[in-house]
Legacy VTK file of the C-alpha trace (Angstrom):
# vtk DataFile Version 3.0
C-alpha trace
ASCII
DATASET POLYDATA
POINTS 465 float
23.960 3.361 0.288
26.419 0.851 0.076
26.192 -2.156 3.067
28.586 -2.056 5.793
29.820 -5.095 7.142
30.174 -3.065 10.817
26.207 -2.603 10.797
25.031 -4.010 15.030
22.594 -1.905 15.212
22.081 0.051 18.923
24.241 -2.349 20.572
27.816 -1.522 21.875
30.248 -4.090 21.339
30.544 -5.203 24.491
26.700 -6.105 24.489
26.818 -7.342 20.923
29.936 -9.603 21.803
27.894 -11.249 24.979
24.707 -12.009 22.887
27.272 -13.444 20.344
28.611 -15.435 23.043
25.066 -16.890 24.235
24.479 -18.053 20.362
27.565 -19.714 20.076
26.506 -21.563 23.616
23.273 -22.353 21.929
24.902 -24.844 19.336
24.944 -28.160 21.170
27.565 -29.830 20.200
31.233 -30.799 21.473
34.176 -30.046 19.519
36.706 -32.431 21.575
34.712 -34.721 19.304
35.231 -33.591 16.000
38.136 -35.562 15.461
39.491 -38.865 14.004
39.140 -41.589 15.738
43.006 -41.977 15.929
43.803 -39.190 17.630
41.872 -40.949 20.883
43.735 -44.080 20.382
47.182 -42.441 19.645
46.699 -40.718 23.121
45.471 -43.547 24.638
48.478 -45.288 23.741
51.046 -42.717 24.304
49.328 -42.458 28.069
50.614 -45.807 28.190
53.952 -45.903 27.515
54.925 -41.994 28.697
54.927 -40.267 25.460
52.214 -38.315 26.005
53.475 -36.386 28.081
56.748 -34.745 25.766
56.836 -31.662 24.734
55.859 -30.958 21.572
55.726 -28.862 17.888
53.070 -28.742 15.472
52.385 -26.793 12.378
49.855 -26.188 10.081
50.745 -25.463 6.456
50.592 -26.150 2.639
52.451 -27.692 0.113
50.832 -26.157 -2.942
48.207 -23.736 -3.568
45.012 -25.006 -5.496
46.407 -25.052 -9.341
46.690 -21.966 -11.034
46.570 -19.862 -7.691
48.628 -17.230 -6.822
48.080 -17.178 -3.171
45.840 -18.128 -0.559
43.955 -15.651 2.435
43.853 -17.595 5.791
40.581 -17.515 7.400
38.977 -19.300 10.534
41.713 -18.530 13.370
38.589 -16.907 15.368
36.442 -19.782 15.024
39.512 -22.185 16.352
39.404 -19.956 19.370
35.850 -20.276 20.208
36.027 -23.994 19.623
38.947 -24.309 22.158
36.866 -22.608 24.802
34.142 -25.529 24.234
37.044 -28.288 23.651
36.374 -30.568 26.644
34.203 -33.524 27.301
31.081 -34.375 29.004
29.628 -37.456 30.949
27.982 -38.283 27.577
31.212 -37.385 25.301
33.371 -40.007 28.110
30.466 -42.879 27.933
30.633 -42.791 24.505
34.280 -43.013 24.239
34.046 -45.913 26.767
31.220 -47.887 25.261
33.178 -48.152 21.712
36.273 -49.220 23.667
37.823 -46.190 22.096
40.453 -45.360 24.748
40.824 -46.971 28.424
39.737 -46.222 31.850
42.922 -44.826 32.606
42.595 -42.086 29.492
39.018 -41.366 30.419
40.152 -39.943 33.499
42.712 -37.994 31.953
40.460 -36.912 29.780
37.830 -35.715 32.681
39.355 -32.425 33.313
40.763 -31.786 29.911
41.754 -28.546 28.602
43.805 -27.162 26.183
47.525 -25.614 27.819
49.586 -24.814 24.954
50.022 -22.540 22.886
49.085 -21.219 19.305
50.832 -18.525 16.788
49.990 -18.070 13.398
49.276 -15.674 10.527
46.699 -13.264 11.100
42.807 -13.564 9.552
42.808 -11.931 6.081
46.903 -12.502 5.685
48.120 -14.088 2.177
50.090 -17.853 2.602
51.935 -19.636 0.050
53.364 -22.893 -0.235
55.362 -23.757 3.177
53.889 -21.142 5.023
53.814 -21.376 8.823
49.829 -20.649 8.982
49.782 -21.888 12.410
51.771 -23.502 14.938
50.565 -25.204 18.252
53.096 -26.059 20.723
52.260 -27.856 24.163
52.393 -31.987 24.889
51.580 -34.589 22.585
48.574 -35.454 24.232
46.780 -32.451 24.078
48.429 -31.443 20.441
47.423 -34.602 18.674
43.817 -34.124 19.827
43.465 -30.632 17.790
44.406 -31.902 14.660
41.721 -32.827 12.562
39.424 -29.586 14.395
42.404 -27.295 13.197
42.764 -28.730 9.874
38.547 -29.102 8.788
38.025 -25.109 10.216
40.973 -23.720 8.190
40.820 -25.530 5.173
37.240 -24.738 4.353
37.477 -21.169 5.869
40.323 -20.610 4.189
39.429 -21.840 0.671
36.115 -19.772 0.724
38.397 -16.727 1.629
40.588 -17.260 -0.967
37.840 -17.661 -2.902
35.791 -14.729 -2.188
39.178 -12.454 -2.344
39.476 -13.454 -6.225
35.783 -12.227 -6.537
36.137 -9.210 -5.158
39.024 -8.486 -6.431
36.743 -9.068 -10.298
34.085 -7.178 -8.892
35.775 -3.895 -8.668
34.579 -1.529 -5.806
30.992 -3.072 -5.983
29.883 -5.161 -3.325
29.771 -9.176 -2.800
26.855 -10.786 -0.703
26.878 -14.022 0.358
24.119 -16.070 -0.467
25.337 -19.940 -0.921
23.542 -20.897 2.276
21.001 -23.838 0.471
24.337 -25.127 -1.364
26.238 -26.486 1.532
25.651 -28.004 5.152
23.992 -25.684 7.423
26.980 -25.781 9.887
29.292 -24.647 7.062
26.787 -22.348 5.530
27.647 -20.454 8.563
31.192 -21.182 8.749
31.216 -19.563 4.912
29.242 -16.376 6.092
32.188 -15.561 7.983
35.055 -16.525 5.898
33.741 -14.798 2.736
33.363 -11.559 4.727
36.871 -11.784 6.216
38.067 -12.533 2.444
36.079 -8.765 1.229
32.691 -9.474 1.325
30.319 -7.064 2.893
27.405 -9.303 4.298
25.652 -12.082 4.446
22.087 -13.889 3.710
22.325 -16.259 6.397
20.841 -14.969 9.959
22.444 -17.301 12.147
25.629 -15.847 10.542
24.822 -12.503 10.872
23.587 -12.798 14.625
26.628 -15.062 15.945
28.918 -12.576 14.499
27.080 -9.665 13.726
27.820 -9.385 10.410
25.481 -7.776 7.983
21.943 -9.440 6.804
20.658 -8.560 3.591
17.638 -10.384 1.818
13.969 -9.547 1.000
12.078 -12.097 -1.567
12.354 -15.044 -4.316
10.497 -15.902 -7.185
7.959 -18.057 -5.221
6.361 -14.748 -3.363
5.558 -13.517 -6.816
4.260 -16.803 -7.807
2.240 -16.601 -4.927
0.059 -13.480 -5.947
-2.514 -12.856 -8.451
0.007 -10.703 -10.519
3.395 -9.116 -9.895
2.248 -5.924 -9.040
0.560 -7.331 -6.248
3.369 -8.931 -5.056
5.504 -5.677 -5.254
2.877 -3.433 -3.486
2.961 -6.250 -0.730
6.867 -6.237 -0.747
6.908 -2.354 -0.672
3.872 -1.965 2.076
6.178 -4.245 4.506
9.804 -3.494 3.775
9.225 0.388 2.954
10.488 1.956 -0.950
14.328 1.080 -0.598
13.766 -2.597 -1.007
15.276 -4.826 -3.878
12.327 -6.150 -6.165
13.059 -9.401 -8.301
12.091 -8.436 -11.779
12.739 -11.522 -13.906
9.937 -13.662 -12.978
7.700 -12.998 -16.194
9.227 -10.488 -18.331
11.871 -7.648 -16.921
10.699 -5.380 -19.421
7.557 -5.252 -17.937
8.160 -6.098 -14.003
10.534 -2.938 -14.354
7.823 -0.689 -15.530
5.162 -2.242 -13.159
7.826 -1.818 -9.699
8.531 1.997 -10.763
4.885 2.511 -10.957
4.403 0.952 -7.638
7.384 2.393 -5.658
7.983 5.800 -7.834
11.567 6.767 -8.958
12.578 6.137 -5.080
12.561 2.718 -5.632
15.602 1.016 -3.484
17.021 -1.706 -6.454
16.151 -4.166 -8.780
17.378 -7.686 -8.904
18.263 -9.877 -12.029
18.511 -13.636 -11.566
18.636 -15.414 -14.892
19.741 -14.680 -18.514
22.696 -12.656 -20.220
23.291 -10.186 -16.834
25.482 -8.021 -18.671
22.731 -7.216 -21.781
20.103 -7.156 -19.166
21.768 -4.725 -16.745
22.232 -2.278 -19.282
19.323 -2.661 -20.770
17.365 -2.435 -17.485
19.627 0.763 -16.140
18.499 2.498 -19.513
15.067 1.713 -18.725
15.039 2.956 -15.351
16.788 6.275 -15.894
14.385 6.922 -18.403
11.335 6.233 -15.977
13.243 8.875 -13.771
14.780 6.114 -11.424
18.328 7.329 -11.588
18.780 6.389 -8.158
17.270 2.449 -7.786
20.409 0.224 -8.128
20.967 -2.991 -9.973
21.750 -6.539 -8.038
22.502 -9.820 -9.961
22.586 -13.340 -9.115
22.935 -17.030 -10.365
25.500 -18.812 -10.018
28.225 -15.792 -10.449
32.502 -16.943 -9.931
34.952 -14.785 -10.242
35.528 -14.986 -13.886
31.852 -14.431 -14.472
32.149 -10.981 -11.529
35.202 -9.934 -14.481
32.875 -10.174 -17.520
30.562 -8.106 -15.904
33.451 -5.458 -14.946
31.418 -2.996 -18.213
28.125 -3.758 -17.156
26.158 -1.226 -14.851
25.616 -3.560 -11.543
25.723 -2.046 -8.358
26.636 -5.307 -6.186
26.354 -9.070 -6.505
24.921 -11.790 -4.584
27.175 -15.179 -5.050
26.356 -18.352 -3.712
27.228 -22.007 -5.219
31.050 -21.397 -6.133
31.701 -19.151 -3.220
30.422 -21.647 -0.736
32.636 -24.287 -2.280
36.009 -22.271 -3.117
35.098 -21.678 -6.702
36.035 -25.069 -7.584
39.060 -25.520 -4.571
36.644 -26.399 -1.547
40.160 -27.409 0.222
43.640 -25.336 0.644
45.214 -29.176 1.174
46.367 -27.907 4.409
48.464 -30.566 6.950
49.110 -30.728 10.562
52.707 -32.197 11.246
55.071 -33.090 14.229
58.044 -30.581 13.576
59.631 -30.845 16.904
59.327 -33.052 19.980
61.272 -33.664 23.172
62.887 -36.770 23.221
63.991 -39.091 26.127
66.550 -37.166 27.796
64.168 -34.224 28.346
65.992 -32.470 25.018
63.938 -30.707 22.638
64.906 -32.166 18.911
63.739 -31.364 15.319
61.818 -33.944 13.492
60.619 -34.593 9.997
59.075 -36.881 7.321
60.852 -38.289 4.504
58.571 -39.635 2.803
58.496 -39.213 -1.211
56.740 -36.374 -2.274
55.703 -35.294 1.645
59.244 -34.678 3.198
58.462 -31.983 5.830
61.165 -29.372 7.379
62.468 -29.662 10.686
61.904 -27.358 13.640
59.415 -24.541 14.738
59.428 -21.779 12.723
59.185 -18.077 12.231
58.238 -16.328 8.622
58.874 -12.863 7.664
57.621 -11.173 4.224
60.111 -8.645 2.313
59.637 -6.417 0.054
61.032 -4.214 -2.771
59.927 -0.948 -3.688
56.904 -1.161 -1.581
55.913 -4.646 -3.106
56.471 -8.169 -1.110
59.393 -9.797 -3.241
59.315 -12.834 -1.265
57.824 -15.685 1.878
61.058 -15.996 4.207
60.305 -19.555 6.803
63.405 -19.778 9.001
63.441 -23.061 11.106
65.691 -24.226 13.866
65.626 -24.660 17.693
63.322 -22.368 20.171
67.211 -20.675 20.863
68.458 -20.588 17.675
64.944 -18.759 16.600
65.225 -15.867 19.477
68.668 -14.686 18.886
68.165 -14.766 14.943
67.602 -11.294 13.474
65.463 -10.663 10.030
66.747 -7.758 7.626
65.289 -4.132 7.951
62.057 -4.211 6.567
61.110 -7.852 6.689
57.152 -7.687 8.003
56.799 -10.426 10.878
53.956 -12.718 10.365
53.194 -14.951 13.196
51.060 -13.348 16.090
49.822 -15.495 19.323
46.682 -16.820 19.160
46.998 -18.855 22.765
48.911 -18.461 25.185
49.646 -21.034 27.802
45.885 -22.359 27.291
44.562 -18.703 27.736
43.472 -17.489 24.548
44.220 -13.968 23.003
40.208 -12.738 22.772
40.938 -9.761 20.365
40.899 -12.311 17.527
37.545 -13.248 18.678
34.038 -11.704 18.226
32.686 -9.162 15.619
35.866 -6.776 15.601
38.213 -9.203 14.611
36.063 -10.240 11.754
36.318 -6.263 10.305
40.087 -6.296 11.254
40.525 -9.348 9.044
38.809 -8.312 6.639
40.774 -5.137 6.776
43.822 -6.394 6.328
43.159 -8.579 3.756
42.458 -5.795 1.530
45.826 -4.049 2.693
47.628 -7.368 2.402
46.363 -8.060 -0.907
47.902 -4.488 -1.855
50.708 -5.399 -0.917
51.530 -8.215 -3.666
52.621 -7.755 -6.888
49.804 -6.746 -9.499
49.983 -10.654 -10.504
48.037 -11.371 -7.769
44.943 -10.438 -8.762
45.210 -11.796 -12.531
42.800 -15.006 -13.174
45.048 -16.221 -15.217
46.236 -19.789 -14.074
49.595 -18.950 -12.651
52.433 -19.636 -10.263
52.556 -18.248 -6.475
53.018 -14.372 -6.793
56.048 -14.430 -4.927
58.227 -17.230 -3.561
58.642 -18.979 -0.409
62.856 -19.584 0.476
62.799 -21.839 3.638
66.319 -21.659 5.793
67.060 -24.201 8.316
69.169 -22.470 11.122
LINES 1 466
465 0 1 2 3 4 5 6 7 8 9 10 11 12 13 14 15 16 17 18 19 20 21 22 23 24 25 26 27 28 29 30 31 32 33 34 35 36 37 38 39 40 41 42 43 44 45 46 47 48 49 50 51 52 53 54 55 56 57 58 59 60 61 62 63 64 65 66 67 68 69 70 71 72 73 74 75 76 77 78 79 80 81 82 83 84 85 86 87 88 89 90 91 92 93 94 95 96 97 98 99 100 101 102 103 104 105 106 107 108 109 110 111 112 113 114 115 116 117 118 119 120 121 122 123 124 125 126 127 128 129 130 131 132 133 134 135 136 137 138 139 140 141 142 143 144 145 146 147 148 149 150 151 152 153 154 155 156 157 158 159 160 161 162 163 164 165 166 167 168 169 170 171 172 173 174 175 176 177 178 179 180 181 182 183 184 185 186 187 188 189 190 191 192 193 194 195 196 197 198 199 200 201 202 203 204 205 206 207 208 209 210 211 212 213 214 215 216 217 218 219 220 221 222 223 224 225 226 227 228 229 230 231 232 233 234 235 236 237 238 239 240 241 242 243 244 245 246 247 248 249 250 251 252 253 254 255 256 257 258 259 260 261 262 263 264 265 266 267 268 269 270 271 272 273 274 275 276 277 278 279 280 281 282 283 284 285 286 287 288 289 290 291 292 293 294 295 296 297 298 299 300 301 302 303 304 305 306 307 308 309 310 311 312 313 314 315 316 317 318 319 320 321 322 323 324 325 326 327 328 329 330 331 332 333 334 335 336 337 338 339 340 341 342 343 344 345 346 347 348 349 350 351 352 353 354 355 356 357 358 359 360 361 362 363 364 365 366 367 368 369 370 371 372 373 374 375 376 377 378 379 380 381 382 383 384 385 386 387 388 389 390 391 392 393 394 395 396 397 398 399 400 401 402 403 404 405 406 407 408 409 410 411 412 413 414 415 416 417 418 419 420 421 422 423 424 425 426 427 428 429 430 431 432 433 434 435 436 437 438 439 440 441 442 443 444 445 446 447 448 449 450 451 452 453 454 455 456 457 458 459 460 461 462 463 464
């Protein structure tokens, strides 16, 4: 039976999403403090002189995809949500703040009662960006803006990158299923962080728990080489593994010699034995070797995991082999070698000092930004996106202007007027995500899913209204 991602067990979702709610309470930490330091003393200095106050335009975006790309799945809109809802400041957060002499009194009050009362729009979980796409947008004072920036920018670049990164691999891996398993490869927090983005870019579970309780994703796992180490021999160890987790369990077979640890676990468990799992050598020569061996002892049925250290190009090579699903872990934890989408947060619009909303930009060589907020559509040909359309210009200029038939909006609103949008929260928007990445991905040109170093599948034109 193949996993489902869905899996919560007896719970409805609205008991599942309040338990996921308590663990996200559990983890003690404040996110109004994962920032740069500047942030604090650009506010505290805009408090000062009136700035902070103006109205303000920010956007989130790219300038290039990781080389050889051909697009990139955004990934970790939920989690920004969640962290807004626990974006404020405690007695201990404001003592700290005043001991370093980070801001002054006068911003520690402000900073009291903070809470975020803008607003966000973006593209969906699980959508495709390019170069110069809008991925998010957060509009509200400078003040409260500048203090999201490096929070927005750390959970979407990593989320992101492992989504990306777990698309290409299951893209290579056909209709057989990807498990996450990189947990002991990264930090613990982003371990978790991973578990989520890899199964919003098309994987269908996860090996971490904490994962798989905060978001109720599903938890697969069931023994490493050490518990057959452990026993006198491995058919010991298998009899133990079977007596606890039942016939349908995964047994690791290449401890000693697969030949043999194949024979020994169909003895043990009979042809209904759940799957075998292969964590060293040539996979490919192996698999086949070991489904040959185990239709012949009458296990037609038992299916075939590998590991170790599997990327995409290695989930392609095995494309002929008989494997039933893979368990990934090192490359898919950090992007397959792009742990970063090189994603930016910049001031695109701002009012000024007659109360006048005006465009901004940098011109700096080689980081030159376009003006404005934005809006971006995606058109297509023949039932195939052609092309990224970014039109940017004044909040007037953008409501009167009117896309061609067919053009596919892309922004939706994350948060509106500091009240957030809760269907891209919880357990549910995780499956939608990873959904519509799947549809999304359809949608591109065939290129997209070639390994092949390449440009962007389609291109991004950028008008300025």
């Amino acid at each position: 039976m193949q996993p489902k991602i869905g899996h919560r067990g007896s719970y409805t979702y609205g008991q599942f999403h309040q338990k996921s709610r308590k663990a996200l309470e559990m983890l003690d930490y404040s996110p109004a403090l994962m920032t740069d330091m500047y942030e604090y003393t650009m506010l505290d200095a805009c408090l000062r002189d009136g700035t902070a106050n103006r109205k303000c335009v920010f956007e989130i975006f790219t300038r290039h995809l990781p080389l050889g790309r051909h697009y990139g799945v955004a990934a970790g809109q939920g989690r920004i949500l969640d962290a807004l809802e626990k974006f404020h400041l405690d007695d201990n957060d404001l003592k700290f703040l005043a001991d370093r002499k980070v801001v002054s009194t006068e911003t520690i009050k402000w900073l009291e009662n903070f809470h975020f009362s803008g607003s966000i729009k973006g593209y969906r979980e699980g959508e495709m960006f390019f170069p110069n796409s809008p991925i998010l947008q957060v509009e509200g004072t400078f003040g409260e803006c500048t203090l999201l920036e490096t929070l927005l920018l750390s959970i979407l670049n990593y989320d992101s990158a492992v989504a990306s990164a777990a698309s290409r691999m299951v893209t290579a891996a056909k209709d057989r299923p990807c498990m996450d398993m990189g947990g002991r490869r990264t930090n613990e927090w982003a371990a978790v962080a991973a578990a989520r983005a890899a199964v919003v870019g098309g994987f269908k579970g996860t090996a971490n728990l904490l994962a798989a309780q905060m978001y109720g994703l599903k938890a697969i796992g069931t023994a490493a080489h050490c518990f057959t180490l452990v026993h006198d021999d491995e058919k010991s160890a298998f009899e133990s593994q079977i007596a606890a987790l039942g016939k349908n369990t995964t047994l690791l077979v290449d401890t000693y010699n697969i030949e043999e640890a194949v024979k020994t676990a169909v003895d043990v468990a009979g042809p209904e034995l759940g799957g075998v799992r292969i964590d060293s050598g040539d996979l490919a020569s192996l698999a086949q070797r070991v489904r040959n061996q185990l239709d012949a002892l009458g296990a037609t049925n038992t299916k075939i995991t590998v590991t170790n250290d599997l990327d995409e190009y290695a989930l392609a090579s095995l494309q002929t082999a008989p494997v039933d699903s893979y368990g990934v872990g090192t490359m898919l934890v950090t992007g397959s070698g792009a742990p970063t989408c090189a994603m930016v947060y910049k001031l695109t619009e701002r009012e000024n000092s007659a109360g006048e909303m005006q465009p901004v930009a940098k011109k700096s060589k080689d980081k030159a930004t376009v003006p404005g907020r934005k809006l971006a559509f995606r058109s297509y040909e023949y039932s195939l996106a052609d092309c990224e359309h970014v039109i940017s210009g004044s909040e007037d200029k953008l409501a009167a202007y009117q896309p061609e038939d067919g053009w596919k909006d892309l922004l939706v609103d994350y948060v509106t007027n500091g009240e957030n949008h809760s269907e891209y929260q919880g357990h549910d928007a995780i499956v939608n995500a990873h959904n519509y990445r799947a549809q999304a991905l359809a949608e591109l040109p065939i290129g997209a899913q070639s390994l092949m170093k390449g440009d962007p599948v389609i291109p991004t034109e950028v008008t300025v209204l």
